[in-house]
C-alpha positions in Angstrom: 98.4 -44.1 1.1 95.5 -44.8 -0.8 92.5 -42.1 -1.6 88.8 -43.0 -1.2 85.9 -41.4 -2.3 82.6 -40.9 -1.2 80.1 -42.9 -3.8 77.2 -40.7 -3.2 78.8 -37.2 -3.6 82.7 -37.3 -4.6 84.0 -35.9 -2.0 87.2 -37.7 -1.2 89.2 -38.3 1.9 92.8 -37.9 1.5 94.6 -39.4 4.1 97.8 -37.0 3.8 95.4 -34.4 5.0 92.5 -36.4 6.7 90.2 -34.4 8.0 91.0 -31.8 10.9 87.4 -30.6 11.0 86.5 -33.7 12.3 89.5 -34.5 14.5 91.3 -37.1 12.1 94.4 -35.8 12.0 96.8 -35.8 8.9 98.3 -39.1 8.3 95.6 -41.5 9.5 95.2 -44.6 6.9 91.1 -44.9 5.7 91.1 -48.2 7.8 91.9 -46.1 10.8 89.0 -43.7 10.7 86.3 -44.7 13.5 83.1 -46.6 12.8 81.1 -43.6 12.9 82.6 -41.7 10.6 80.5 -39.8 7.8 81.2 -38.0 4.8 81.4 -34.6 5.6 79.8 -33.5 2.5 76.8 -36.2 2.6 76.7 -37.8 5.9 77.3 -41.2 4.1 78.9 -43.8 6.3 82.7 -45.8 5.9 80.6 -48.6 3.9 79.7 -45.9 0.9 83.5 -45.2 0.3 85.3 -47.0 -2.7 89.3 -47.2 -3.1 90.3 -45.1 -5.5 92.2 -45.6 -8.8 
């Protein structure tokens, strides 16, 4: 699965881990996440991620 990374921070969501402290459980493809999901570094939204290389 592909990584993405947060444009305004860095922080990067890995979906072999996701992100348990907000309930996305290991596993769940970037295309899964909800709407309202938000960088939990930044707060950015889905729309400031970028596939990475």
């Amino acid at each position: 699965m592909k990584k993405y990374v947060c444009n305004l921070c860095g922080w990067e969501y890995d979906p072999e881990v996701g992100c348990p402290e907000d309930g996305i459980a290991p596993g769940t493809p970037f295309e899964d996440l909800p709407d309202d999901f938000v960088c939990p570094l930044c707060g950015a939204g889905k729309e400031e991620f970028s596939e990475e290389d």
